[in-house]
C-alpha positions as CSV (number, residue, x, y, z in Angstrom):
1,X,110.7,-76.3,96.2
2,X,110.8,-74.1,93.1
3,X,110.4,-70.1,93.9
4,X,107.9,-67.8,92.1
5,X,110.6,-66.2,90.5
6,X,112.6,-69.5,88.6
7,X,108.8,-70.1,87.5
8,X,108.5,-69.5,83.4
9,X,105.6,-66.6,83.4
10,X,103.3,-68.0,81.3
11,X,103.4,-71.4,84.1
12,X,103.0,-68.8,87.1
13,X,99.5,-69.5,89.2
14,X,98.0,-65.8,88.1
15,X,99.0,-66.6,84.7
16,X,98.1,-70.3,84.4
17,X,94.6,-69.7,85.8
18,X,94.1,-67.1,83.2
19,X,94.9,-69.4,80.4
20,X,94.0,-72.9,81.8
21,X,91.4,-72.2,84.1
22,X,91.1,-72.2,88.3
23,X,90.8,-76.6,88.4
24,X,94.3,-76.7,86.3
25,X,95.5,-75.2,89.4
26,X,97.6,-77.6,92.6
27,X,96.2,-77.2,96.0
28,X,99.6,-75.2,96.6
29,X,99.0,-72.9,93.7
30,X,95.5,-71.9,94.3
31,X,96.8,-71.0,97.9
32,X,99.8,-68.4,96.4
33,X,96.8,-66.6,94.1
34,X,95.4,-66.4,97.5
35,X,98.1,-64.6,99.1
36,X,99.6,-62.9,96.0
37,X,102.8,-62.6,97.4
38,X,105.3,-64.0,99.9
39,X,107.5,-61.7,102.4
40,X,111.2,-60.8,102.2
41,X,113.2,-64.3,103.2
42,X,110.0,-66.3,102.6
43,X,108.6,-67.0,98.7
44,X,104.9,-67.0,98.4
45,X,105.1,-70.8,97.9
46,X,106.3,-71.4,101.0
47,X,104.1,-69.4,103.0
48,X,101.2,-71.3,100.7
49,X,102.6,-74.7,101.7
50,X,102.6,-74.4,105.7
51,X,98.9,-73.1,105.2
52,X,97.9,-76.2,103.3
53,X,100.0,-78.2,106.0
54,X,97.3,-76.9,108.3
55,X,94.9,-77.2,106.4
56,X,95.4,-80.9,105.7
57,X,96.0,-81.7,109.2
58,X,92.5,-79.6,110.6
59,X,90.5,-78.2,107.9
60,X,87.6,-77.7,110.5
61,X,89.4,-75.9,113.4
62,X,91.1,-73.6,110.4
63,X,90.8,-70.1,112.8
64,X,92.3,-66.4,112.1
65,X,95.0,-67.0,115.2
66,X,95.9,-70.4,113.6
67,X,96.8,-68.7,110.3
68,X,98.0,-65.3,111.8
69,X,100.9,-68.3,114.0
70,X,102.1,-68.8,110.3
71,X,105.3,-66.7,109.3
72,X,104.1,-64.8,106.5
73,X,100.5,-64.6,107.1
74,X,99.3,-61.5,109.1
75,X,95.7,-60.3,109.8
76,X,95.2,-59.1,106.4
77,X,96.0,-62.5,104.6
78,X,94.6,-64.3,107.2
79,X,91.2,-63.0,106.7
80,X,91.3,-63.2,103.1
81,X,92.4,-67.5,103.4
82,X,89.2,-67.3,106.2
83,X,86.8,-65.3,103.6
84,X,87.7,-67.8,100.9
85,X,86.5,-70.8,103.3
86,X,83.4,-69.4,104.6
87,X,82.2,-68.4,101.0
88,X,83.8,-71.6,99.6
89,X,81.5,-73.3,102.4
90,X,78.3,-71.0,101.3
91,X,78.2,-72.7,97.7
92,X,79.4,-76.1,97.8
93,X,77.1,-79.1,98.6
94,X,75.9,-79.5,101.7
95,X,77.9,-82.9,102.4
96,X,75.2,-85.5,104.0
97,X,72.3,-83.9,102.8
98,X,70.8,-86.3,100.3
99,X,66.9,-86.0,98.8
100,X,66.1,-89.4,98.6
101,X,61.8,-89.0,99.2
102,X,59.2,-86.4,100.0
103,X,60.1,-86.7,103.6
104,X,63.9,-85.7,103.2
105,X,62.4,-82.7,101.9
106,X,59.7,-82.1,104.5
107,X,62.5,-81.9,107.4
108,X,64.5,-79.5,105.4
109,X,61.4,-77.6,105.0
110,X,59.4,-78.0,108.5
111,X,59.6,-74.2,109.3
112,X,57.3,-73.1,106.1
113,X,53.8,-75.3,108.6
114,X,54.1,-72.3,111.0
115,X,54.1,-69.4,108.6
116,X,51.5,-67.0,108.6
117,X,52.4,-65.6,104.5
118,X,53.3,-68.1,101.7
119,X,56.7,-68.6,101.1
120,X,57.9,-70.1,97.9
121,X,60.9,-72.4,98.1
122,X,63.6,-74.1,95.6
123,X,65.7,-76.8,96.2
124,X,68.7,-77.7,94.0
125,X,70.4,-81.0,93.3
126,X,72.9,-82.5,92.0
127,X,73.0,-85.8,89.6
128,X,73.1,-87.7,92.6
129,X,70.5,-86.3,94.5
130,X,72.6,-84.0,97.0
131,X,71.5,-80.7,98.1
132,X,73.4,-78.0,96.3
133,X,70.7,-74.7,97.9
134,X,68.0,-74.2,99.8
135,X,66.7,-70.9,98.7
136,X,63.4,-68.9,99.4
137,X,62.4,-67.3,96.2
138,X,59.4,-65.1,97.0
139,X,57.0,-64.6,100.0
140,X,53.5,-63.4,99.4
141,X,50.2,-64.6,97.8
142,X,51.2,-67.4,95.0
143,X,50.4,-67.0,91.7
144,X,51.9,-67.1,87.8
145,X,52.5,-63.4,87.4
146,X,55.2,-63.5,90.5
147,X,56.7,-66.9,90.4
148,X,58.5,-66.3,86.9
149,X,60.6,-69.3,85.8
150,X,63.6,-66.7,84.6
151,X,64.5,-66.0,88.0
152,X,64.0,-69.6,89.2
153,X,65.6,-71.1,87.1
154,X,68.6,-68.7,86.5
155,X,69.7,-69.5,90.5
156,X,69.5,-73.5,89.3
157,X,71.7,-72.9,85.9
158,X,74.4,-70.9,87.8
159,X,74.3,-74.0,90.8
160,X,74.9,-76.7,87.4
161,X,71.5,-78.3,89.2
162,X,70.6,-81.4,87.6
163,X,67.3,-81.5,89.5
164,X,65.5,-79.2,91.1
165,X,62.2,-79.3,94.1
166,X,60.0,-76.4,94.7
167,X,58.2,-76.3,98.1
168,X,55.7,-74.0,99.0
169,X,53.1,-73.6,102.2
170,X,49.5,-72.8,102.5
171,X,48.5,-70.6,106.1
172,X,45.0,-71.9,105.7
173,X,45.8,-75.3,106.7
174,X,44.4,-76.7,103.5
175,X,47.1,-78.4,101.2
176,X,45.0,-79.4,98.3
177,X,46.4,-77.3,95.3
178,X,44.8,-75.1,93.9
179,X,44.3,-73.9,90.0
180,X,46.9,-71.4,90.2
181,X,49.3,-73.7,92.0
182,X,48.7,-76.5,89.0
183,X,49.0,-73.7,86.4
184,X,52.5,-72.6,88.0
185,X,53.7,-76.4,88.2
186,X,52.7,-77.0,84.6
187,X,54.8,-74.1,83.5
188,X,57.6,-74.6,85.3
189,X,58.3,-78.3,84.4
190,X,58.0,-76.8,80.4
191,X,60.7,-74.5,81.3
192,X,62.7,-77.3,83.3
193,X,62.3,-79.8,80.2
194,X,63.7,-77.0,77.5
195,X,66.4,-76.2,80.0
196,X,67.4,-79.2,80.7
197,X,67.2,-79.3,84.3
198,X,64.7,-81.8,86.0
199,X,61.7,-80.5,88.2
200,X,61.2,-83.3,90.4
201,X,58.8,-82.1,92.3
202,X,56.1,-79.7,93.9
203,X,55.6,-80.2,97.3
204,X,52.8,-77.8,99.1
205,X,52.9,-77.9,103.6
206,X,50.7,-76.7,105.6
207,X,49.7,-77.6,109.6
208,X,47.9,-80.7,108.8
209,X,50.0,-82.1,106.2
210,X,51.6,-82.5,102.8
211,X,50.4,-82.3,98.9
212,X,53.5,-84.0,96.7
213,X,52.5,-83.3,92.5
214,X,54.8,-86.1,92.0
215,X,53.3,-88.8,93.9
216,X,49.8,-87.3,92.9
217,X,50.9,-87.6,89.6
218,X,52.2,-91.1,90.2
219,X,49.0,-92.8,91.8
220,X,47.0,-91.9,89.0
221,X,49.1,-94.0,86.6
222,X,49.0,-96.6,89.1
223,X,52.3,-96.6,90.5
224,X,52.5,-96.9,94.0
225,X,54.8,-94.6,97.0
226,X,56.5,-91.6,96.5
227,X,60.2,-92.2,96.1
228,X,62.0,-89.6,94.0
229,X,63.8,-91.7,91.7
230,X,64.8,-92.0,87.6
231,X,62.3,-94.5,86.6
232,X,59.4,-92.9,88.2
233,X,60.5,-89.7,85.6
234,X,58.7,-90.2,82.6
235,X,55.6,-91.2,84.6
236,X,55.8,-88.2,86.2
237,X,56.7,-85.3,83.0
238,X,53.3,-86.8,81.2
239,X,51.1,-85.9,84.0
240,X,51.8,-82.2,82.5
241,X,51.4,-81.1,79.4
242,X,54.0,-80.3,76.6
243,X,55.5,-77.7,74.5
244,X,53.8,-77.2,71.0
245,X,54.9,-74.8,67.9
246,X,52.0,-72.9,66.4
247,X,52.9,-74.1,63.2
248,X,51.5,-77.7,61.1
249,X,52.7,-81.5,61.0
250,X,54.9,-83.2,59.2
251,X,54.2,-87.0,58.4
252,X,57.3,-89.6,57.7
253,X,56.0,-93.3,57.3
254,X,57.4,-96.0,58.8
255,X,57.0,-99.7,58.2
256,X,55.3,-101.6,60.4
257,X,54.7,-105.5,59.8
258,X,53.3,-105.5,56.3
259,X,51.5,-101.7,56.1
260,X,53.7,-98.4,56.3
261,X,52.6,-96.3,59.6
262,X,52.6,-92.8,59.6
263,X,54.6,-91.2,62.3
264,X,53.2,-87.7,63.3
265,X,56.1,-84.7,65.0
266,X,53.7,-83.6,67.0
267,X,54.0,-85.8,68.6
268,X,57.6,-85.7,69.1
269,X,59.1,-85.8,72.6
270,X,60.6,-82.2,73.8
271,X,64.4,-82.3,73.4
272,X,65.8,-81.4,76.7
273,X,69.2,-79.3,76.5
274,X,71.3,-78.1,79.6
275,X,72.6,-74.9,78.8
276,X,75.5,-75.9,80.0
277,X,75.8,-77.8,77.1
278,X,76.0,-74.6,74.4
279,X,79.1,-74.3,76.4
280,X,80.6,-77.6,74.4
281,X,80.1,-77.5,70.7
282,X,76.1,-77.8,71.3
283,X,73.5,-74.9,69.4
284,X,70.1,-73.8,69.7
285,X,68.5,-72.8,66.1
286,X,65.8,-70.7,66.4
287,X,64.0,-68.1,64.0
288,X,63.8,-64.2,64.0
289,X,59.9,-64.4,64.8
290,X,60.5,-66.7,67.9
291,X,58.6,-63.9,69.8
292,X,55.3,-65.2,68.3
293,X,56.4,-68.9,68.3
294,X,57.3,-69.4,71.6
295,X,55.5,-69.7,75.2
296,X,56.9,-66.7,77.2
297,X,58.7,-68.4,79.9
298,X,60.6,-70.5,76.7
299,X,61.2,-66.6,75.3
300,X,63.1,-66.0,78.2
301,X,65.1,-68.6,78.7
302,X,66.3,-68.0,75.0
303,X,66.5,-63.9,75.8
304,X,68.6,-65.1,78.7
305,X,71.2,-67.0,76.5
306,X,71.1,-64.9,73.8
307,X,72.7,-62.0,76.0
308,X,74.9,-64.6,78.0
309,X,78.3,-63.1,76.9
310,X,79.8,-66.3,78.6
311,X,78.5,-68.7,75.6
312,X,80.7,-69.0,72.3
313,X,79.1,-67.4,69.5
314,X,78.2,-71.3,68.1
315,X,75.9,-71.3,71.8
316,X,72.8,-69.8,69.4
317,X,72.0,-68.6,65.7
318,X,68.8,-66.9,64.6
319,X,67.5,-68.0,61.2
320,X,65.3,-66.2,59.1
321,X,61.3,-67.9,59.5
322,X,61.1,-68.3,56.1
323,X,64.7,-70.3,55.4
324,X,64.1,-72.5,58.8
325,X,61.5,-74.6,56.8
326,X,61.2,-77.3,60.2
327,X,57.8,-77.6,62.2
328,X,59.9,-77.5,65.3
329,X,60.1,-74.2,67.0
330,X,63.6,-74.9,68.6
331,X,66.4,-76.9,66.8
332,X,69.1,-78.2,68.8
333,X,72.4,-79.7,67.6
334,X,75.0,-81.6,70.0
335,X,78.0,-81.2,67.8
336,X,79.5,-79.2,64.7
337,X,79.1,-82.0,62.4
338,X,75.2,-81.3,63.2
339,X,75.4,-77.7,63.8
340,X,76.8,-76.8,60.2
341,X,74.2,-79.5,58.4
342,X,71.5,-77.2,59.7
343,X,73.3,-74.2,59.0
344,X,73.3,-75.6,55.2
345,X,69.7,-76.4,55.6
346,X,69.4,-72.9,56.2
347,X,70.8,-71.6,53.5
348,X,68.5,-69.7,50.8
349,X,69.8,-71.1,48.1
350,X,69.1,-74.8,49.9
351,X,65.3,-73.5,51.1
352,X,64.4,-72.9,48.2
353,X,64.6,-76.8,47.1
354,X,63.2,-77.9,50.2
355,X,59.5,-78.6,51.6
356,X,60.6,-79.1,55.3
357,X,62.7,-81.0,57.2
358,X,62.8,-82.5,60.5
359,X,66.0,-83.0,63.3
360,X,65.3,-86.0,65.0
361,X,65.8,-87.3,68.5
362,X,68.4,-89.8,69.2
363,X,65.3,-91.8,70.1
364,X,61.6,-92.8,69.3
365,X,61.2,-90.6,67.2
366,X,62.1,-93.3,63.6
367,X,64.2,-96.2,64.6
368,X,66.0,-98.8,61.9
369,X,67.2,-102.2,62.8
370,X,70.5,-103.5,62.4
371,X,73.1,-106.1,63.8
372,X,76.6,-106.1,64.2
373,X,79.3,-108.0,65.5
374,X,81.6,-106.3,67.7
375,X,85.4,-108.1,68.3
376,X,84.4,-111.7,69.5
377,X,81.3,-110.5,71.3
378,X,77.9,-112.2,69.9
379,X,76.3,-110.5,67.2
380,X,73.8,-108.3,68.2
381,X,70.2,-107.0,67.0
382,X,70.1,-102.8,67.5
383,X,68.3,-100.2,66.6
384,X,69.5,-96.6,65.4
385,X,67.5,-93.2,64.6
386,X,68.8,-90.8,61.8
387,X,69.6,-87.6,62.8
388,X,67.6,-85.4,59.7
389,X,64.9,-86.1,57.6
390,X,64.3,-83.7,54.3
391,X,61.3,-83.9,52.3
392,X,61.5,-82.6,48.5
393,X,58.8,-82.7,46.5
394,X,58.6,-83.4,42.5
395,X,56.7,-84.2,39.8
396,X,53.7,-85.8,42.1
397,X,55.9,-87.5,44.7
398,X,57.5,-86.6,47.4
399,X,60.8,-87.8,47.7
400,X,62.1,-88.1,52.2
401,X,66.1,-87.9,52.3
402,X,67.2,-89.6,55.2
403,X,70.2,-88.2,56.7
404,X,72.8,-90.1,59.1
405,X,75.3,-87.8,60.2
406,X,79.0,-88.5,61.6
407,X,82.5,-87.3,61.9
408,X,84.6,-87.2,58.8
409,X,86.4,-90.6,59.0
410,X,84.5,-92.1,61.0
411,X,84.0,-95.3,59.2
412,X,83.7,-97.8,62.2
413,X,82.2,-101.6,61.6
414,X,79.3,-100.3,63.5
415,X,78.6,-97.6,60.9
416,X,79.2,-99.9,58.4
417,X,76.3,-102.4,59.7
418,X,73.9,-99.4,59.4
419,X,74.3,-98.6,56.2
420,X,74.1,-101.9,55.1
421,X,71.0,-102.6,56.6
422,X,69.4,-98.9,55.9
423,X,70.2,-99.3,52.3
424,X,70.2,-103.2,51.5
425,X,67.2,-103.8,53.6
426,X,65.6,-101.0,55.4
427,X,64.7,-98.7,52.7
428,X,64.2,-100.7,49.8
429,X,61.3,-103.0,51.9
430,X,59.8,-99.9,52.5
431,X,59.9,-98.1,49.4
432,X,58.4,-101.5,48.3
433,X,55.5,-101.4,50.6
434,X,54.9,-97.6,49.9
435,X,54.4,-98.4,46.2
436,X,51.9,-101.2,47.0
437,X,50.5,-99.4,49.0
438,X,49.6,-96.5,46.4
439,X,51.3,-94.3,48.6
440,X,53.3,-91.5,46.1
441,X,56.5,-91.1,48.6
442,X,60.2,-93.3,48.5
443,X,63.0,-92.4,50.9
444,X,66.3,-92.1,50.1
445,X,68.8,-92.6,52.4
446,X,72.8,-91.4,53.2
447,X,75.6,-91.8,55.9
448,X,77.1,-87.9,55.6
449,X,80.0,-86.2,57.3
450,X,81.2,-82.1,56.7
451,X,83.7,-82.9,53.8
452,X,80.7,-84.1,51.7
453,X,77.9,-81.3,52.5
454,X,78.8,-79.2,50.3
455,X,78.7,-82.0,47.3
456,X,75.5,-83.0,49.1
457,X,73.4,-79.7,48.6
458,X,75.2,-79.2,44.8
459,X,73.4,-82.3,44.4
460,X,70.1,-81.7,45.9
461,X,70.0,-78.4,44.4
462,X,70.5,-79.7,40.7
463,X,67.8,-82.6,41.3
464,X,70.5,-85.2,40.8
465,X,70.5,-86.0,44.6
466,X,66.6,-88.2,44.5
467,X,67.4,-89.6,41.4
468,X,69.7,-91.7,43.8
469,X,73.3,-91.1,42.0
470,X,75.0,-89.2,44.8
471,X,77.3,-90.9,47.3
472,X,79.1,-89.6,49.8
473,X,82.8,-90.0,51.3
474,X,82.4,-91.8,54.1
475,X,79.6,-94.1,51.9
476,X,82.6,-94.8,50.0
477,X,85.0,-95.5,53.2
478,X,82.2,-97.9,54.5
479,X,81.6,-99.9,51.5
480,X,84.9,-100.0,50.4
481,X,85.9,-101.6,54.0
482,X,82.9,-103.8,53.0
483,X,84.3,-105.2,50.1
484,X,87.8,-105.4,51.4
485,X,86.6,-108.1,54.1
486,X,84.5,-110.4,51.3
C-alpha cells in the first residue's frame, strides 16, 4: 500500500477532494480525510484501511470501543469516524421507506390525529418514491401569510427532492379543507412547477379521517383510487391553476388539415426547471422589472437563486424589459447553444428589428412531422418542436422566423430529415394555405448553431434574412450530406 507521503500532492485525498470533488474520492481515501493523519510507525492509510475492514464486516455494530481496539484510533478519532455515521445516517434515505399511496403516508404521519394545534408537515422524495425527510415545518393556525413556499421549498432543493407531500392536521375533527387550505395548495404547486420539484400531494388528518387533494382532484376527472403515481400527474397539476405574465399574446398559426390554426402562448404549458439544473449549462432569463411581473412566491424563488453564490454566473441573467421583447415572464435555456441565441435576442441592436419572440417547449407547444430512417431500423413517422420563434414585421406582413437550434457540427441523418421536411414540405404547404387564406404572415424557417448567429442577426438586422437568402453552416453540412448520398 502506497503511503501519504510517496503520494504526488495534487493526488493526495485533501487535495483531490478540493479539485475533483468528495465522490472522486475511494472508500479508503474518504476514511484518511477523516482521520487527517496517521501515528508514528503507522501511515494514515493504514489506520484508514483496518477501519473500513470493520466497517465492511459490521457497519451496524460500528461502536466507539470497536474503533478505539484499532491501533491508531484513540477517543478523539473515534468519535469523529462515529459523528460522521450518525450525521451521515440523519441525511440519507431512509432505506425501506417507500411512498407508494396515501396510506404509506398516513402511518408515517399517524401522530398529527391526536394533536391539539395544527402542525404542518413535508415529506421529501426521491425519483423513486423513497423517503428522503420527514420534517415539521410550522405549528399553529394554517394560513398563506405563515406557510411561505421560500422556506418549504428551500429544505426540498438542498434534499435534491424530486417529489415532495405536505401533510397537515385539523384538531376539530373535520377534514374537509377549507379556503385557506385550497389557497395554500394552489400556491405551492405554482412554486413546485417553476422549481421543478413535483408536489404530489396535500394530505389533511384529523380523528375521523383523511382529505387527499390528489385523489380529490382525481375523482373529479373521473379517474378512480388514489395511487401516487406518474400518469396520474398531469391529471392532477390541471386541478390547480397556472402561472400567467401580466403581459399580451402572441399568435403563431399552425396548419391543421386544410385551414391554418392559430396557436395561442397563453396557453403554453409552465416550463418546469430544477434548480439543480442552473448548475449544468441551464439559465433563467428574466427582466429587471420582474418585481411587478411575477407572483411573489415565483419572486422568491428567483431572489433565492439570484444570491446563491453556489450557481455559475451562466445560472441567471437579468435583461432589460424593454430588449426581452417575449410574452413569457421567465425564459429558460437547457444549454449554451440556447443560452447565447437568447442573449442575441437580447441585444439592443437585435430588439430593435424584432416584434417579439417566443422560446418554445420541447413539446406541444408547435410540432412538425418528419420521418427518418435510422441504420436498418424501419423508417419512422416523428414529430419535432422548434426551439424559437421570432416575428418581424414589414411592409403589411408579418414575417415568423422559425428557429431550430443545435450544436455546431452536429449534422446527424436525423437533423437532416427535419430540415428536409420543414423546408421541402412543412413550410411551404403552409405558407401556401396562409396566402389562400388571406392571411398576411409566411414563416421562414432555419437549422442554426453558435458559429452562424452572428451571420444570422447581420442578416436579420439588414432585412436580407425574410427575403429568404440566408443560410446557415450547419444548412449547408445537412444539405451537402444530402446531396452526397443522391
Amino acid at each position: 500500500m502506497k503511503k501519504i507521503k510517496t503520494i504526488p500532492q495534487f493526488d493526495r485525498p485533501r487535495e483531490k477532494m478540493e479539485q475533483k470533488g468528495a465522490k472522486a474520492l475511494s472508500d479508503l481515501e474518504l476514511l484518511a480525510v477523516l482521520l487527517g493523519s496517521g501515528i508514528k510507525g503507522k501511515d494514515v492509510f493504514e489506520v484508514a484501511k483496518d477501519i473500513l475492514r470493520l466497517a465492511q464486516d459490521d457497519f451496524d455494530n460500528i461502536s466507539l470501543e470497536k474503533l478505539k481496539y484499532i491501533e491508531g484510533v484513540g477517543l478523539a478519532k473515534a468519535c469523529q469516524i462515529m459523528a460522521a455515521i450518525e450525521f451521515s445516517k440523519r441525511f440519507l434515505i431512509k432505506d425501506g421507506i417507500k411512498i407508494k399511496n396515501v396510506d404509506d403516508v398516513i402511518r408515517l404521519t399517524d401522530e398529527l390525529k391526536d394533536k391539539r394545534q395544527e402542525y404542518f408537515l413535508s415529506l421529501t422524495l426521491d425519483g423513486a418514491s423513497n423517503l428522503i425527510q420527514k420534517r415539521t415545518v410550522f405549528i399553529g393556525t394554517l394560513n398563506h401569510s405563515i406557510v411561505h413556499p421560500r422556506e418549504i421549498f428551500a429544505d426540498a432543493i438542498s434534499d435534491r427532492a424530486a417529489g415532495i407531500i405536505f401533510v397537515h392536521n385539523h384538531p376539530s375533527g373535520n377534514v374537509e379543507p377549507s379556503k385557506e387550505d385550497t389557497t395554500i395548495t394552489q400556491r405551492l404547486m405554482e412554486v413546485g412547477k417553476i422549481v421543478g420539484i413535483e408536489v404530489i400531494d396535500h394530505i389533511i388528518i384529523s380523528k375521523n379521517g383523511y382529505f387527499s387533494f390528489q385523489a380529490e382532484g382525481m375523482d373529479r376527472r373521473g379517474i378512480k383510487g388514489d395511487r401516487l403515481v406518474e400518469k396520474n400527474r398531469q391529471s392532477i397539476l390541471k386541478t390547480f391553476g397556472t402561472l400567467l405574465r401580466k403581459r399580451g399574446k402572441t399568435v403563431v398559426n399552425v396548419r391543421k388539415v386544410t385551414r391554418p390554426q392559430p396557436v395561442f402562448t397563453v396557453n403554453m404549458d409552465k416550463e418546469p426547471m430544477a434548480v439543480g439544473n442552473l448548475r449544468h449549462n441551464a439559465t433563467v432569463f428574466y427582466t429587471d422589472s420582474f418585481e411587478d411581473e411575477l407572483l411573489e412566491e415565483v419572486k422568491d424563488i428567483l431572489e433565492e437563486i439570484k444570491s446563491d453564490e453556489s450557481l455559475p454566473k451562466s445560472a441567471e441573467k437579468e435583461i432589460n424589459q424593454y430588449l426581452f421583447k417575449t410574452p413569457l415572464s421567465i425564459v429558460f435555456t437547457r444549454a449554451e447553444p440556447e443560452r447565447r441565441f437568447v442573449e442575441h435576442l437580447c441585444k439592443k441592436e437585435n430588439a430593435e428589428k424584432i416584434d417579439s419572440w417566443i422560446k418554445s417547449r420541447d413539446q406541444g407547444f408547435y410540432s412538425i412531422e418528419y420521418s427518418w430512417r435510422k441504420g436498418e431500423h424501419p423508417q419512422k413517422n416523428q414529430q419535432f418542436n422548434p426551439d424559437f420563434f421570432i416575428k418581424i414585421h414589414n411592409d403589411g406582413i408579418d414575417y415568423i422566423v422559425v428557429v431550430e437550434v443545435k450544436s455546431d457540427g452536429d449534422d446527424s441523418d436525423e437533423n437532416r430529415a427535419k430540415l428536409k421536411w420543414a423546408t421541402k414540405q412543412h413550410f411551404p404547404d403552409l405558407n401556401r394555405e396562409l396566402e389562400d387564406s388571406g392571411i398576411k404572415q409566411k414563416y421562414i424557417f432555419h437549422f442554426l448553431s453558435p458559429c452562424s448567429y452572428t451571420e444570422f442577426f447581420q442578416y436579420l438586422r439588414d432585412g436580407r434574412l425574410i427575403k429568404g437568402v440566408f443560410g446557415s453552416d450547419l444548412e449547408n453540412r445537412l444539405e451537402k450530406n444530402d446531396r452526397e448520398e443522391l
